[in-house]
PyMOL Python script that loads the backbone (N, CA, C, O; Angstrom):
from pymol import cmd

cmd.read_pdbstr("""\
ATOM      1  N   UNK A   1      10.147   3.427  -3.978  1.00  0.00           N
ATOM      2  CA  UNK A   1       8.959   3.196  -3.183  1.00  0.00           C
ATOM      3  C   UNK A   1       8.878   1.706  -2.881  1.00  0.00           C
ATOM      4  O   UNK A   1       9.085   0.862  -3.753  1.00  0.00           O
ATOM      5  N   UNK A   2       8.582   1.417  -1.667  1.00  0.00           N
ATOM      6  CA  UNK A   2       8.194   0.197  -1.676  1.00  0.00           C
ATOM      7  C   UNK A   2       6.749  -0.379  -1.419  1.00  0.00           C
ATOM      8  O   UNK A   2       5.865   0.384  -1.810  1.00  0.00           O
ATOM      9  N   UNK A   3       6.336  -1.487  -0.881  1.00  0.00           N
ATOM     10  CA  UNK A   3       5.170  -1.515  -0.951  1.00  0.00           C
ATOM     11  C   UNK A   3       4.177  -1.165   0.281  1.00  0.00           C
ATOM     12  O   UNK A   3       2.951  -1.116   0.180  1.00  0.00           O
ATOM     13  N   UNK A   4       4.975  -0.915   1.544  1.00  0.00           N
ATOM     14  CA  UNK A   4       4.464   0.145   2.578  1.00  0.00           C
ATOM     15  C   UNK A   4       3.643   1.111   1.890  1.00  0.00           C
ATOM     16  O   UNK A   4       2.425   1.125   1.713  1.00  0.00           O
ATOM     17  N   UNK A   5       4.623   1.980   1.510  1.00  0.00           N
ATOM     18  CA  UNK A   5       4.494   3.247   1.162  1.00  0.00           C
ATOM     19  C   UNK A   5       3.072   3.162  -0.314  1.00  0.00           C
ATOM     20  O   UNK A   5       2.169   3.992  -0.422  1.00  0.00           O
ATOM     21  N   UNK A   6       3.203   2.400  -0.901  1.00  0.00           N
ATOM     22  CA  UNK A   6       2.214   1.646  -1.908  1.00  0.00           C
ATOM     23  C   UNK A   6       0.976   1.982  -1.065  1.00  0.00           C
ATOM     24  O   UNK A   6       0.334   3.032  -1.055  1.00  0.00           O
ATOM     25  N   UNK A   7       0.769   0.766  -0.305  1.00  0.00           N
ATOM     26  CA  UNK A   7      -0.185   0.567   0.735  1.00  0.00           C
ATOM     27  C   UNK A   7      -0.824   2.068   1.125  1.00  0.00           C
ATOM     28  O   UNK A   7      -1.997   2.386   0.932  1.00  0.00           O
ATOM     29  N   UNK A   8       0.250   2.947   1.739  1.00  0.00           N
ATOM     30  CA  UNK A   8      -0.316   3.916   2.289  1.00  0.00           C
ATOM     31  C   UNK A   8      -0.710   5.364   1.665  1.00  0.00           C
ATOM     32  O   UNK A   8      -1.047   6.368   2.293  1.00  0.00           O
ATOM     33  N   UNK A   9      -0.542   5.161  -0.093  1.00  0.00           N
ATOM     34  CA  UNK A   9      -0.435   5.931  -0.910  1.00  0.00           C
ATOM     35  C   UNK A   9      -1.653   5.855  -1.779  1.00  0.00           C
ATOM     36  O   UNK A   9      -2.292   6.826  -2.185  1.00  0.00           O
ATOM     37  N   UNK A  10      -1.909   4.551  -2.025  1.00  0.00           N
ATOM     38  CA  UNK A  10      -2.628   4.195  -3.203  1.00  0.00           C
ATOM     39  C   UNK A  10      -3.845   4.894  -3.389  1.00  0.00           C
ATOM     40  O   UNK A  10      -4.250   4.961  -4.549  1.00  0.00           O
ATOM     41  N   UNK A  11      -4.552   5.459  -2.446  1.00  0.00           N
ATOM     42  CA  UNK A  11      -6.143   5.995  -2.433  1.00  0.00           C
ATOM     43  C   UNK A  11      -5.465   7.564  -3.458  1.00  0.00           C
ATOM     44  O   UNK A  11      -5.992   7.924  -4.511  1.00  0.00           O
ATOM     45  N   UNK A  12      -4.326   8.221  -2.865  1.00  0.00           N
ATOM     46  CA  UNK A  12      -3.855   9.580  -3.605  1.00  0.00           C
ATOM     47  C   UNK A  12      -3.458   9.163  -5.366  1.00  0.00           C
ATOM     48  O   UNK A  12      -3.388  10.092  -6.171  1.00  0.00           O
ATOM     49  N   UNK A  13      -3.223   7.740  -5.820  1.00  0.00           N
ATOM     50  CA  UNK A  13      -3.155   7.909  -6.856  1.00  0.00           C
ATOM     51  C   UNK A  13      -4.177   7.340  -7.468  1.00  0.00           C
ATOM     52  O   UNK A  13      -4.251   7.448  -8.692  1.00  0.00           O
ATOM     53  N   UNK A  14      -5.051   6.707  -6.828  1.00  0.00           N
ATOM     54  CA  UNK A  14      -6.319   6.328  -7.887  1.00  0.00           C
ATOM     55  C   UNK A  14      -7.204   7.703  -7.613  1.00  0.00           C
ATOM     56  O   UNK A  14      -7.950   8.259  -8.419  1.00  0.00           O
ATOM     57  N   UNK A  15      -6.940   8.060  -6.378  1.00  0.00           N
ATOM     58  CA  UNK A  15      -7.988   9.955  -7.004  1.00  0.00           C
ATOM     59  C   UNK A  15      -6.897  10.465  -7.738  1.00  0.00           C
ATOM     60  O   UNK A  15      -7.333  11.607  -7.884  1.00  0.00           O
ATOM     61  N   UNK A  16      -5.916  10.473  -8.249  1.00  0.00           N
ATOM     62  CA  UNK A  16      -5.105  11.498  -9.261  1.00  0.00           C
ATOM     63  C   UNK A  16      -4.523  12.753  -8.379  1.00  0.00           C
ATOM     64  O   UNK A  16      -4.124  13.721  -9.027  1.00  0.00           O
ATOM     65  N   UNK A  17      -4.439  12.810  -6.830  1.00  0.00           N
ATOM     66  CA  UNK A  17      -4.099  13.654  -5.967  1.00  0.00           C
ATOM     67  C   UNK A  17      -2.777  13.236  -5.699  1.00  0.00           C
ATOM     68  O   UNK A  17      -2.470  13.505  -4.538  1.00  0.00           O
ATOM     69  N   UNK A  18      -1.559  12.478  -6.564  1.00  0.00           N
ATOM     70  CA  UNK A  18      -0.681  12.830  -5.831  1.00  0.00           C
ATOM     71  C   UNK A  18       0.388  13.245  -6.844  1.00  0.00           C
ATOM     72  O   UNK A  18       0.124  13.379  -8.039  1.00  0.00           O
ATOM     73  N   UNK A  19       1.854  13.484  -6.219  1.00  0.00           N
ATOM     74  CA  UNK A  19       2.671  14.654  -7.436  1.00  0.00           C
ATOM     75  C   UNK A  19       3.097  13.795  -7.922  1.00  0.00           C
ATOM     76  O   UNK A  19       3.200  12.634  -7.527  1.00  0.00           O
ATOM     77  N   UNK A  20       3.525  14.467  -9.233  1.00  0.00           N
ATOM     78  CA  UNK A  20       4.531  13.725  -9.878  1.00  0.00           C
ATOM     79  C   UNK A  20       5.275  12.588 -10.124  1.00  0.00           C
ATOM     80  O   UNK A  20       5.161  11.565 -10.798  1.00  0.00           O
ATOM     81  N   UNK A  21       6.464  13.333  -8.994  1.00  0.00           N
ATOM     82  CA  UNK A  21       7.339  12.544  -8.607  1.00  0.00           C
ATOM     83  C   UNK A  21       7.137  11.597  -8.050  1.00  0.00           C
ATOM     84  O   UNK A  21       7.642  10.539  -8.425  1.00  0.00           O
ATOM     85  N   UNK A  22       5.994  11.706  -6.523  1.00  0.00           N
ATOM     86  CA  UNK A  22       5.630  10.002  -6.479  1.00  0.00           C
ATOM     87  C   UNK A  22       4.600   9.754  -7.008  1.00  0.00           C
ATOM     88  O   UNK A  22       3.770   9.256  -6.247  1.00  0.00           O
ATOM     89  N   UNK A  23       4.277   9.901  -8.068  1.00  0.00           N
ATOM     90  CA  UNK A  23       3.291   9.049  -8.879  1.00  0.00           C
ATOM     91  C   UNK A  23       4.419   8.080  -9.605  1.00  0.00           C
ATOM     92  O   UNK A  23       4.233   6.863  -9.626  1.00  0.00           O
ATOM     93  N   UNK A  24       5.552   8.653 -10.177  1.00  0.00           N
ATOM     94  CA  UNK A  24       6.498   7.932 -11.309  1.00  0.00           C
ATOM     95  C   UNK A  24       6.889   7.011  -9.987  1.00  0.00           C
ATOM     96  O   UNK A  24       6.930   5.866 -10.438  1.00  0.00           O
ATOM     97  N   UNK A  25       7.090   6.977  -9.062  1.00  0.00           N
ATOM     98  CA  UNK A  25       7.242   5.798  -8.014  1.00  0.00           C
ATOM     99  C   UNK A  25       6.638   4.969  -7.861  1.00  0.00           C
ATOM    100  O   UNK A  25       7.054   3.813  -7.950  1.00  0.00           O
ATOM    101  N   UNK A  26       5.326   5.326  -7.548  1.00  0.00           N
ATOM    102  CA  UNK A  26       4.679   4.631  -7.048  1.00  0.00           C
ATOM    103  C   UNK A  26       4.207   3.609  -8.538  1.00  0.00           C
ATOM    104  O   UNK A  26       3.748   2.481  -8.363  1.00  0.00           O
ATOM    105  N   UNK A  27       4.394   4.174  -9.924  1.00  0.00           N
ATOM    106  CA  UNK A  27       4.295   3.605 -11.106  1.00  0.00           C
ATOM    107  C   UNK A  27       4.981   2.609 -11.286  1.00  0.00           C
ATOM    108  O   UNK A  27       4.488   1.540 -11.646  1.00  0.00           O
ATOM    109  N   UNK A  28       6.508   2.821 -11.020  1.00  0.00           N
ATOM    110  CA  UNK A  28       7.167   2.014 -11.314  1.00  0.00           C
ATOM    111  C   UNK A  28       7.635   0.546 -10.337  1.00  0.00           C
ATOM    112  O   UNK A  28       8.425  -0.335 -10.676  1.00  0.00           O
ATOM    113  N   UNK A  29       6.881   0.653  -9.098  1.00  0.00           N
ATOM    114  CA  UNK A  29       6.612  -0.026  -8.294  1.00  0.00           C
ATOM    115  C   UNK A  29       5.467  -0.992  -8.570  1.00  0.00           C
ATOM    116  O   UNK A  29       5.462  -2.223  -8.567  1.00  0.00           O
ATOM    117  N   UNK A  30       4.610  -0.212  -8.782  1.00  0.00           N
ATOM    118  CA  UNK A  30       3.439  -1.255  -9.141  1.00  0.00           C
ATOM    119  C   UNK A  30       3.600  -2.198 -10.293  1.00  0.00           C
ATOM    120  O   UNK A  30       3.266  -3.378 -10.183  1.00  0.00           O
ATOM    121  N   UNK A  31       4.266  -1.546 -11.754  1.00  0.00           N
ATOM    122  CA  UNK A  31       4.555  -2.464 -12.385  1.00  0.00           C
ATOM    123  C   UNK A  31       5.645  -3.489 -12.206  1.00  0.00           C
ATOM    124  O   UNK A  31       5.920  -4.375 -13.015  1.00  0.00           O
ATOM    125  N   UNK A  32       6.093  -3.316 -11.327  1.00  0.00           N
ATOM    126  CA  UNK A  32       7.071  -4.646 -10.902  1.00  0.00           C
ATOM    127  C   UNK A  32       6.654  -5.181 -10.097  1.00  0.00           C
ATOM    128  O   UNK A  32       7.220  -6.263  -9.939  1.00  0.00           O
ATOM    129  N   UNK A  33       5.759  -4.963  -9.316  1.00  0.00           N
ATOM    130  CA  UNK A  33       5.144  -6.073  -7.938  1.00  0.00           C
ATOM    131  C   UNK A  33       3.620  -6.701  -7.995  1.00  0.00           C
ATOM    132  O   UNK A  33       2.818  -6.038  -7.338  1.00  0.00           O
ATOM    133  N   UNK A  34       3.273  -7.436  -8.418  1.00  0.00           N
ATOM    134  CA  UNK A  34       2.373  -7.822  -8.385  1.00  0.00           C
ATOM    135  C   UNK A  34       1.064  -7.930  -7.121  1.00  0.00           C
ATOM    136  O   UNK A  34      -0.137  -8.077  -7.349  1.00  0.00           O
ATOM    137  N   UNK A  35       1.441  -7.860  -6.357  1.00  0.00           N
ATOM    138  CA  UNK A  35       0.657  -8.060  -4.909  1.00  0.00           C
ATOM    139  C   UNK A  35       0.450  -5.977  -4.926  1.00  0.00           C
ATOM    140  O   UNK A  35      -0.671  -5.549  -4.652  1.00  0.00           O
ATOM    141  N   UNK A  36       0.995  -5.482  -5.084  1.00  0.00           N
ATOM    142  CA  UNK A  36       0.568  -3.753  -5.463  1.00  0.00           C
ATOM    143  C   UNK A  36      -0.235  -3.357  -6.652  1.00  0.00           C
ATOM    144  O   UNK A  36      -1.094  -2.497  -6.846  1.00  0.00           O
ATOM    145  N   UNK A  37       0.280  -4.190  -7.316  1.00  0.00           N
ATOM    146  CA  UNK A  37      -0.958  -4.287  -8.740  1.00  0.00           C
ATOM    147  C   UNK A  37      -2.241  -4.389  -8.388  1.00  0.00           C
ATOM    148  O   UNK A  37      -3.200  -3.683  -8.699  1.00  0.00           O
ATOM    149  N   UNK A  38      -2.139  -5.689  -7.456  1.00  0.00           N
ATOM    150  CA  UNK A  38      -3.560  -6.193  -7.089  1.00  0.00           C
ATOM    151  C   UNK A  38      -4.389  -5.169  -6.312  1.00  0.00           C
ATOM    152  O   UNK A  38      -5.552  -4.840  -6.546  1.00  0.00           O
ATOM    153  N   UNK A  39      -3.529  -4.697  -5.282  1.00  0.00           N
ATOM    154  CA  UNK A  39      -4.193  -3.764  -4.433  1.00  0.00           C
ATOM    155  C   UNK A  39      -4.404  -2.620  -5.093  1.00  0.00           C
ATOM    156  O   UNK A  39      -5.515  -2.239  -4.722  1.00  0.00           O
ATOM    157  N   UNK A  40      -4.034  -1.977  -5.741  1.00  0.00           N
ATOM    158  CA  UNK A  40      -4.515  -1.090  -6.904  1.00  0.00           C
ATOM    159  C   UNK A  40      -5.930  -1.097  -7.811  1.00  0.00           C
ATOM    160  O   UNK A  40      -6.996  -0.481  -7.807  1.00  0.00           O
ATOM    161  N   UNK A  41      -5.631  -1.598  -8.175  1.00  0.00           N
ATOM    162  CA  UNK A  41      -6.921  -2.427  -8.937  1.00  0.00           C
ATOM    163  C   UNK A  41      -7.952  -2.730  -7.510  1.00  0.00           C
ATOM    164  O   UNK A  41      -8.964  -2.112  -7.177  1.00  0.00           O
ATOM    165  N   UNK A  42      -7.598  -3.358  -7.147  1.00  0.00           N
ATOM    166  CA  UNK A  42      -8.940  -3.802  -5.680  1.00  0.00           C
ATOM    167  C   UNK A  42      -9.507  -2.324  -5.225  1.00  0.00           C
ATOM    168  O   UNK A  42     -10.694  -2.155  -4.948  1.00  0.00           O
ATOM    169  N   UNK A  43      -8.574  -1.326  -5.183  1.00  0.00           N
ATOM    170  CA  UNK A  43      -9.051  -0.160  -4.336  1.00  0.00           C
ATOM    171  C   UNK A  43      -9.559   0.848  -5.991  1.00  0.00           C
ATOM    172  O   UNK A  43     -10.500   1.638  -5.916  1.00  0.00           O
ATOM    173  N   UNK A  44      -9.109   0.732  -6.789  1.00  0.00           N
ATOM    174  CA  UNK A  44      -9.886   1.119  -7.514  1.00  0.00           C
ATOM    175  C   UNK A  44     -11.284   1.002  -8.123  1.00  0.00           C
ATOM    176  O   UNK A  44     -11.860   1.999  -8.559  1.00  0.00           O
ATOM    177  N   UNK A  45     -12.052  -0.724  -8.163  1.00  0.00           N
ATOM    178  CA  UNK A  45     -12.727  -1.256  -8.029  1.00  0.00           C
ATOM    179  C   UNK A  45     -14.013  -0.981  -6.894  1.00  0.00           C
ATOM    180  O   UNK A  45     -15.233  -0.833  -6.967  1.00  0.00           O
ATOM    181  N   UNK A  46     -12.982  -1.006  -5.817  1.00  0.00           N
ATOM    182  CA  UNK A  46     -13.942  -0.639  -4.538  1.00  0.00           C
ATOM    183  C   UNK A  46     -14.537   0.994  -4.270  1.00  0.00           C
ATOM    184  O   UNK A  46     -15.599   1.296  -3.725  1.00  0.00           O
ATOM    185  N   UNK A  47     -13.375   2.021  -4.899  1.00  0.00           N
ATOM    186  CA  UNK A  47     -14.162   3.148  -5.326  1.00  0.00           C
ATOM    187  C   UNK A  47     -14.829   3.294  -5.839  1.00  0.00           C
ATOM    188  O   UNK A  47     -15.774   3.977  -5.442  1.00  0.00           O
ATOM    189  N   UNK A  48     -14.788   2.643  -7.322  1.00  0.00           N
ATOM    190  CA  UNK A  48     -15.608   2.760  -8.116  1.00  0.00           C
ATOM    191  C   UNK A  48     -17.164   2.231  -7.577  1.00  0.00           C
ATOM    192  O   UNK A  48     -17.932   3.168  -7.797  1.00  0.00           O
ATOM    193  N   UNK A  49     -17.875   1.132  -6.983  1.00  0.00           N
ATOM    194  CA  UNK A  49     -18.980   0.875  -6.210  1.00  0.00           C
ATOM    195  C   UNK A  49     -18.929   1.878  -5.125  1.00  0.00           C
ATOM    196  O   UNK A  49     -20.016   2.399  -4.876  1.00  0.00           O
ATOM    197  N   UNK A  50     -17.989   2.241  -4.474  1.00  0.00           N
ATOM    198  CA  UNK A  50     -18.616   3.411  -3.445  1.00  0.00           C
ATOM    199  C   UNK A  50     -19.258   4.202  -4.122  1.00  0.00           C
ATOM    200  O   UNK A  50     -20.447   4.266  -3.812  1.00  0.00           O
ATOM    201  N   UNK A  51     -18.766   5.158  -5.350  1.00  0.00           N
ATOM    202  CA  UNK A  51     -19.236   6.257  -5.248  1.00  0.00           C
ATOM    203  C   UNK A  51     -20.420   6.153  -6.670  1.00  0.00           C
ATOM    204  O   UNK A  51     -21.077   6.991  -7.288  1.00  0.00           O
ATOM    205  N   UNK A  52     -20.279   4.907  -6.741  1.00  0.00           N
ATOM    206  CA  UNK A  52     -21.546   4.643  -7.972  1.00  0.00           C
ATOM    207  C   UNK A  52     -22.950   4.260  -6.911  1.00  0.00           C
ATOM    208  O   UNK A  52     -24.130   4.325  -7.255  1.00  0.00           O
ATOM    209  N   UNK A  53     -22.532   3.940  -5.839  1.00  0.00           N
ATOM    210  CA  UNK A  53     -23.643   3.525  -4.912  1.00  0.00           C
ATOM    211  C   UNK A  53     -24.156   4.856  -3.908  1.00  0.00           C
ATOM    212  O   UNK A  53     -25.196   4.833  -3.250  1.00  0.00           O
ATOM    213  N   UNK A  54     -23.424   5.727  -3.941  1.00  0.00           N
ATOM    214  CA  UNK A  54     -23.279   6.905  -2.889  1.00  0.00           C
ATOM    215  C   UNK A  54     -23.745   7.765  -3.401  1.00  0.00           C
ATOM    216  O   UNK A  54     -24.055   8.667  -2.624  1.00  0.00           O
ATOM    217  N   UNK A  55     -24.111   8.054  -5.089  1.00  0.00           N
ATOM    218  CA  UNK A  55     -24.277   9.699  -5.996  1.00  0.00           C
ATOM    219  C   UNK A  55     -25.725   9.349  -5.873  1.00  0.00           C
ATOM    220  O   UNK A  55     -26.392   9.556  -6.887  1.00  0.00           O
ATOM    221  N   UNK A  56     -26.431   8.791  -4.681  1.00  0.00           N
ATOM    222  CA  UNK A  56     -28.174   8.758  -4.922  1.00  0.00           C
ATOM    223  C   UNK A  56     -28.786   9.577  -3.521  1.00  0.00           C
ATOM    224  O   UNK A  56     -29.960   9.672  -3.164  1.00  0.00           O
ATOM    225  N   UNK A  57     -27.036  10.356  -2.600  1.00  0.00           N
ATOM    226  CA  UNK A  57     -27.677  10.809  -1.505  1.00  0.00           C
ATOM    227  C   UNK A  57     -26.393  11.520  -1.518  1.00  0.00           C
ATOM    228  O   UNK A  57     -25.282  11.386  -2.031  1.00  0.00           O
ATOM    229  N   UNK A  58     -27.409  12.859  -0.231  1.00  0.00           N
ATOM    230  CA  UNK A  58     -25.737  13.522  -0.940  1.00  0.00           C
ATOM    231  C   UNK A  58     -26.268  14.202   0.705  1.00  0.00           C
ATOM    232  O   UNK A  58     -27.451  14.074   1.019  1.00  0.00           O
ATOM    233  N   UNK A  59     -25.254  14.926   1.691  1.00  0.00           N
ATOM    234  CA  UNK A  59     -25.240  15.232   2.958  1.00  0.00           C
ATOM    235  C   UNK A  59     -25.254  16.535   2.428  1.00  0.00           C
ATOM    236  O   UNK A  59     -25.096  17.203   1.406  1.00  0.00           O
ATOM    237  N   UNK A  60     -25.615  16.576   4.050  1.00  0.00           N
ATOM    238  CA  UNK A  60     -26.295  17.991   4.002  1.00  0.00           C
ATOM    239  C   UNK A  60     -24.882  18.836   3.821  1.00  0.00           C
ATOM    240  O   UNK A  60     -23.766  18.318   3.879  1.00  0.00           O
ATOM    241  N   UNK A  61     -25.249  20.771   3.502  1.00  0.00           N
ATOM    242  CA  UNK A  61     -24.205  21.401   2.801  1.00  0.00           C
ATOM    243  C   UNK A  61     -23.528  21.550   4.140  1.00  0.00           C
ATOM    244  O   UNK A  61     -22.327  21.782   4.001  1.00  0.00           O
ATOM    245  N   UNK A  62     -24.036  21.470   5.732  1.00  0.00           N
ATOM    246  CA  UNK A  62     -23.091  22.203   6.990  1.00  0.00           C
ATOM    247  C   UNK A  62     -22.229  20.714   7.235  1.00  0.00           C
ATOM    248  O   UNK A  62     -21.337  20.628   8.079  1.00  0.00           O
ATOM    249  N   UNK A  63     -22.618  19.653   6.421  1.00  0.00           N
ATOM    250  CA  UNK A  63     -21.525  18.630   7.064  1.00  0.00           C
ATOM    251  C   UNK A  63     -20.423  18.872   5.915  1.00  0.00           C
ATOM    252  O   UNK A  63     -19.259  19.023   6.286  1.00  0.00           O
ATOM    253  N   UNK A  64     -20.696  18.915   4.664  1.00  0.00           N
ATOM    254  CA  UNK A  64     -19.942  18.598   3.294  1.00  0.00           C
ATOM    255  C   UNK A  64     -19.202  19.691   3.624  1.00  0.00           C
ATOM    256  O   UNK A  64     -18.220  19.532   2.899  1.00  0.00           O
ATOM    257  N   UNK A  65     -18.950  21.056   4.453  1.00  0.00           N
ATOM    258  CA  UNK A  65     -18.576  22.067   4.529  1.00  0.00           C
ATOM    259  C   UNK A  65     -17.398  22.233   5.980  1.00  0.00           C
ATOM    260  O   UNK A  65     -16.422  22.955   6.185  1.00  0.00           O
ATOM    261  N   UNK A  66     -18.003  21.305   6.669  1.00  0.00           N
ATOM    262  CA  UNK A  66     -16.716  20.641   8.228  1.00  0.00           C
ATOM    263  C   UNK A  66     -16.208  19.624   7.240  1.00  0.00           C
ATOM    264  O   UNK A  66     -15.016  19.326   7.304  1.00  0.00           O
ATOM    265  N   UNK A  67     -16.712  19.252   6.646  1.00  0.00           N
ATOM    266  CA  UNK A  67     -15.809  17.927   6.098  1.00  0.00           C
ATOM    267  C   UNK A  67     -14.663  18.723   5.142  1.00  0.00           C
ATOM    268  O   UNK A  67     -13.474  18.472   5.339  1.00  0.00           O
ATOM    269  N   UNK A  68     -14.950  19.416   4.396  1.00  0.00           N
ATOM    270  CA  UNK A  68     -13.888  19.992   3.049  1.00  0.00           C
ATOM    271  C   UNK A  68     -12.888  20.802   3.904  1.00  0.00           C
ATOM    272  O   UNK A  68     -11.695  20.844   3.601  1.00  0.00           O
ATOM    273  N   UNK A  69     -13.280  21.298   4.731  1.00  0.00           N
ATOM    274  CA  UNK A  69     -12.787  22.605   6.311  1.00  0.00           C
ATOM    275  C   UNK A  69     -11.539  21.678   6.314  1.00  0.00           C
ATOM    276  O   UNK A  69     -10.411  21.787   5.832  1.00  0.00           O
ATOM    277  N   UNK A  70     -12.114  20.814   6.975  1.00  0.00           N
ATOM    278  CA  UNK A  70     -10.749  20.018   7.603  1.00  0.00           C
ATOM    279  C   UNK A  70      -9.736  19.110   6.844  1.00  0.00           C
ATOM    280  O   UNK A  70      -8.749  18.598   7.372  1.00  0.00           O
ATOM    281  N   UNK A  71     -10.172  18.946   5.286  1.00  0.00           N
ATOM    282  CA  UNK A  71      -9.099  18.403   4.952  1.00  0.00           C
ATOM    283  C   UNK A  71      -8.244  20.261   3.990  1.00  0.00           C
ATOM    284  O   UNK A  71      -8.805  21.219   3.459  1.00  0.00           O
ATOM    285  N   UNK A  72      -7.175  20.021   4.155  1.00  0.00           N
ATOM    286  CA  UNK A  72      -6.689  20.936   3.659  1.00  0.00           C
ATOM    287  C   UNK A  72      -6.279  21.465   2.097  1.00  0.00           C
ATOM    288  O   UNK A  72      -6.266  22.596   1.612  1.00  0.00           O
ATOM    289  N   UNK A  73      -5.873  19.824   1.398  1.00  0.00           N
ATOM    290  CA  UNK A  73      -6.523  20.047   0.102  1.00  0.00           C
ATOM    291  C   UNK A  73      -7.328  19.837  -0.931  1.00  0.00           C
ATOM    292  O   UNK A  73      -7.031  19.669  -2.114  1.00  0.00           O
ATOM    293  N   UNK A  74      -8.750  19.864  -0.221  1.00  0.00           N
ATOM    294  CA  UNK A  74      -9.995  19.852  -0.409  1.00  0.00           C
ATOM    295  C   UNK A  74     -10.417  20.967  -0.180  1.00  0.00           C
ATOM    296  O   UNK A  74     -11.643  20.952  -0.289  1.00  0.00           O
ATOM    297  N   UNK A  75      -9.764  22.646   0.275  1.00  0.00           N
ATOM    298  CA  UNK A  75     -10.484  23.587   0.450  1.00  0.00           C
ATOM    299  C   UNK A  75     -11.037  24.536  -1.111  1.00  0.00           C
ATOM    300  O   UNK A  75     -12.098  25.036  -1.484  1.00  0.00           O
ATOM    301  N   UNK A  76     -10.112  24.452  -1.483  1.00  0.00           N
ATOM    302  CA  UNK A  76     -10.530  24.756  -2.875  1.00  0.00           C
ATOM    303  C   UNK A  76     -12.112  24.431  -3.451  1.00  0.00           C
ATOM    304  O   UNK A  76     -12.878  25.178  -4.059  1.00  0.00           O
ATOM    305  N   UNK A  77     -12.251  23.286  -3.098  1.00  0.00           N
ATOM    306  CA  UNK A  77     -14.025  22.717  -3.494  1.00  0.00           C
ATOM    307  C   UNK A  77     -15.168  23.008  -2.613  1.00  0.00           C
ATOM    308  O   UNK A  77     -16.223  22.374  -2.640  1.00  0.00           O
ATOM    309  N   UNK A  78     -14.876  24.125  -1.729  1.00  0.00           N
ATOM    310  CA  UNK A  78     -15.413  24.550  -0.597  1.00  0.00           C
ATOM    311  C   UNK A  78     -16.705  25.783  -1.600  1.00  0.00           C
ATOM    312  O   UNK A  78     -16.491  26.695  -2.398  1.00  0.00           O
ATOM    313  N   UNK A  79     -17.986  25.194  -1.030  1.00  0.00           N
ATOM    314  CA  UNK A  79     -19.002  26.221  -2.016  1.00  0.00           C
ATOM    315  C   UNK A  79     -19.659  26.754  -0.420  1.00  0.00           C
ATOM    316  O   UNK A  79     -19.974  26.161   0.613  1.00  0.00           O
ATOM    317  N   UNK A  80     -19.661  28.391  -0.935  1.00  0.00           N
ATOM    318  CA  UNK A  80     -20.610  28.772   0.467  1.00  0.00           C
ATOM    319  C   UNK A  80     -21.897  28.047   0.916  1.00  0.00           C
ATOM    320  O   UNK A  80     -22.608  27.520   0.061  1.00  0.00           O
ATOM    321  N   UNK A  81     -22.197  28.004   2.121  1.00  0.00           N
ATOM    322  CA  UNK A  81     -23.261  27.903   2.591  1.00  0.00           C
ATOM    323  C   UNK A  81     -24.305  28.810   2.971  1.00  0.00           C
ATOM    324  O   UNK A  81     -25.349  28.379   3.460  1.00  0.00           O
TER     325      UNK A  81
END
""", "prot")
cmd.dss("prot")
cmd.show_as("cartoon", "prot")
cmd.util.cbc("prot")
cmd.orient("prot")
């Protein structure tokens, strides 16, 4: 992996959504590059205030329900409306 792919990965491994195999990549990348470290940590950080700032409002169930629709593996967390 390099640090493109870092870049364009990193949100799937700080949610714990990605496989395996590139997780042990994207692992062993980060511990050798420092500037991926950082961005790791930064985007983990910055989740962490999103969704500590965000759990005080929550959208309505017909948007949370186009929203889960369209990502594909997010359907699983799909609660009727």
């Amino acid at each position: 992996m390099d640090c493109k792919e870092v870049c364009e990965t990193v949100f799937l491994f700080v949610d714990n959504e990605m496989g395996d195999d590139l997780r042990i990549s994207f692992s062993d990348h980060v511990e050798r590059c420092p500037g991926c470290a950082d961005r790791m940590n930064y985007t983990r950080k910055f989740l962490f205030v999103i969704r500590e700032r965000c759990t005080r409002c929550c959208a309505p169930d017909t948007l949370r329900h186009r929203i889960l629709t369209s990502m594909p593996h997010r359907r699983s967390q799909i609660r009727p409306i």
